[in-house]
N, C-alpha and C positions, 0 to 999 in steps of 0.2 A: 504494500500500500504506500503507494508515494504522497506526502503530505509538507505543507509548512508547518513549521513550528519544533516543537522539542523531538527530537527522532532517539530510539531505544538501540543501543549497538546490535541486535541480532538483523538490523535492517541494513547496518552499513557493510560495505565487502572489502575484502584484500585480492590485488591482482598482482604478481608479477608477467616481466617478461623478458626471454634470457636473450634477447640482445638489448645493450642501451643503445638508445638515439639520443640527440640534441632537446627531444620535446617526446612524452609519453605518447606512443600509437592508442587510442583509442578502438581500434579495429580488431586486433588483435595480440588482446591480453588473455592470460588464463586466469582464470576465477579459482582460488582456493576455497572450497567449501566448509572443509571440517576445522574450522577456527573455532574457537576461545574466545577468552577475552586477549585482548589486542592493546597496546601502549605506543602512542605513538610521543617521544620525548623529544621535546622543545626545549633547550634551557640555553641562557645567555650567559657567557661570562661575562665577570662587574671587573671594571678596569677602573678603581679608586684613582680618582682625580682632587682629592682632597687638600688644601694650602691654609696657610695661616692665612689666610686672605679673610677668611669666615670661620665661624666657630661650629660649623654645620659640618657633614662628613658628605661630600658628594661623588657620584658613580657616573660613569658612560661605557656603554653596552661595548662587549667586543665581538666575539666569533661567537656562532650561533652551534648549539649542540645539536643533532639530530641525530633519532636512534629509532630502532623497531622491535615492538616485540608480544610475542604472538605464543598462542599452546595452539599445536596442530593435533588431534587426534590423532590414534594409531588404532587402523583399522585391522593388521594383519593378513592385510591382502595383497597378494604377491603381484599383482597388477595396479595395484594403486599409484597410478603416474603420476602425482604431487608429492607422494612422500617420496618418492625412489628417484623424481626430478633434483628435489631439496635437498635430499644426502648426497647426489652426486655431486650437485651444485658446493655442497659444504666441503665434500672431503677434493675437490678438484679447485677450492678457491677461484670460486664462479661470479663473477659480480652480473647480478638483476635488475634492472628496471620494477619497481616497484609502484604499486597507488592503491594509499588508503582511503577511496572513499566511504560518502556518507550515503551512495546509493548505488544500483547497477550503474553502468557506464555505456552498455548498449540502450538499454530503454530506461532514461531515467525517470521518465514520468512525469505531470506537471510542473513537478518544483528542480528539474533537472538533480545536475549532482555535482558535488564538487568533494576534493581532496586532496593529502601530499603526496607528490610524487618525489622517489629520491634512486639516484645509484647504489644500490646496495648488495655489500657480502656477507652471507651467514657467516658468521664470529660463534655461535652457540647452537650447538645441535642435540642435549642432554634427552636419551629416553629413559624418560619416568615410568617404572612400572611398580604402582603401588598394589599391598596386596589386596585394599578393597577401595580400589576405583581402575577409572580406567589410566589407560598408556597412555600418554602423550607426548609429545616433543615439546619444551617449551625454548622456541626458535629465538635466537637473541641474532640483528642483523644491523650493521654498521656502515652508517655513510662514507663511499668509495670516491676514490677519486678516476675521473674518467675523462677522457678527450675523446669527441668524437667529429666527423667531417675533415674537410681541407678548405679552407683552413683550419685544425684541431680546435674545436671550442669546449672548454670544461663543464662537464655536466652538473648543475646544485642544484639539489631541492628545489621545487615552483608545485603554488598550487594550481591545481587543475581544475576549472570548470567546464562541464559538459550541459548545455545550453538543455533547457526543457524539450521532452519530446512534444507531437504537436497533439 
């Protein structure tokens, strides 16, 4: 159900996609389904600017943190191409095109959809097998540095909006 206003995270999705570009394809992304709860971290370092000038303690923003992080179920299915994508991707140091939106990205519905997209490499691959829940992977992924075109342009974080469908 696509709507304005407060949206509940079982509506929002995670897509990677294993070539980076300059700008996320909206065409084709693959949709992870079996997600969790999901962390997408924002944080700024404080670059104290502070002088006897004033008696006050003052800051200005430096480099921007971003991070990912996600629990993927474990299905135990020997064909499940998300998880057996992911571990290849983790153990071959695979950098993804990533985007967190807050809604499909093919049909977004009325209120369209928007989100962050980033280069990213799984840094965290830990499978959790408790003995009274289920498996899961909980996926820790770390903004990459990437050049892509000619001229080589570096690819950062941008959010993405996907215009309302009609």
């Amino acid at each position: 159900m696509s709507r304005k206003g407060p949206r509940a995270g079982i509506e929002c999705k995670l897509y990677y996609q294993t070539a980076v570009a300059a700008t996320f394809s909206v065409t084709t992304p693959t949709l992870v389904t079996e997600v969790q709860d999901l962390n997408i971290t924002l944080n700024k370092t404080k670059i104290d600017i502070t002088s006897r000038a004033s008696l006050y303690k003052a800051a200005i923003s430096g480099t921007i943190e971003v991070g990912l992080n996600f629990s993927l179920l474990y299905n135990a299915d020997p064909d499940d191409t998300i998880f057996t994508a992911m571990r290849t991707a983790f153990l071959n140091k695979t950098i993804w095109h990533w985007a967190i939106m807050d809604n499909l990205i093919a049909t977004p519905g009325p209120a369209g959809s928007q989100g962050l997209t980033l280069p990213g490499e799984i840094m965290e691959f830990p499978i959790d097998q408790p003995l009274e829940g289920n498996m899961k992977i909980d996926v820790a992924v770390a903004l990459s540095r990437v050049r892509v075109g000619t001229p080589a342009v570096l690819v950062d974080p941008a959010w993405l909006i996907v215009a309302p469908s009609a």
